[in-house]
C-alpha positions in Angstrom: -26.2 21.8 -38.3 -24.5 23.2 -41.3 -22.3 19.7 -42.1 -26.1 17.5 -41.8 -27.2 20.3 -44.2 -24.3 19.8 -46.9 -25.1 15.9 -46.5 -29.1 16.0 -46.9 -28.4 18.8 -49.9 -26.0 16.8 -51.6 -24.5 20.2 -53.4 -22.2 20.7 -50.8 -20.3 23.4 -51.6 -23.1 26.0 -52.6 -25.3 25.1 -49.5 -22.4 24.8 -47.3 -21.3 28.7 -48.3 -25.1 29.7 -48.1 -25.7 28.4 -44.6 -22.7 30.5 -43.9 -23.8 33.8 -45.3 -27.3 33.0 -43.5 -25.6 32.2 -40.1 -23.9 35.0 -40.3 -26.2 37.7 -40.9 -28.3 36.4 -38.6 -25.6 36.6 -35.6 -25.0 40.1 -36.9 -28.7 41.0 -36.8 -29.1 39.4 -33.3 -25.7 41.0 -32.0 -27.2 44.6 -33.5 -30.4 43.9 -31.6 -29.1 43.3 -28.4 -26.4 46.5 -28.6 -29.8 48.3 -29.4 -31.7 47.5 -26.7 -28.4 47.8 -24.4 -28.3 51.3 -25.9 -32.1 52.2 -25.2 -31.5 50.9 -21.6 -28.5 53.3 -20.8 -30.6 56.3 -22.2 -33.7 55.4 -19.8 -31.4 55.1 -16.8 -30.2 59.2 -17.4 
């Protein structure tokens, strides 16, 4: 996804290192979400 993105943009090296930052933060955010709700569940269970 990120090397078709640096081809279509044609600027690869600033979109390239955006897409990065983006994926990133997203996985973060995701990984944050699901230690949340993994959290919430071991409170309900006591």
């Amino acid at each position: 996804m990120l090397y078709d993105f640096d081809k279509i943009s044609g600027e690869s090296g600033k979109n390239s290192a955006r897409a990065d930052n983006i994926a990133t933060v997203h996985t973060i955010r995701s990984v944050h979400t699901i230690i949340r709700g993994i959290k919430i569940r071991r409170r309900q269970r006591r």
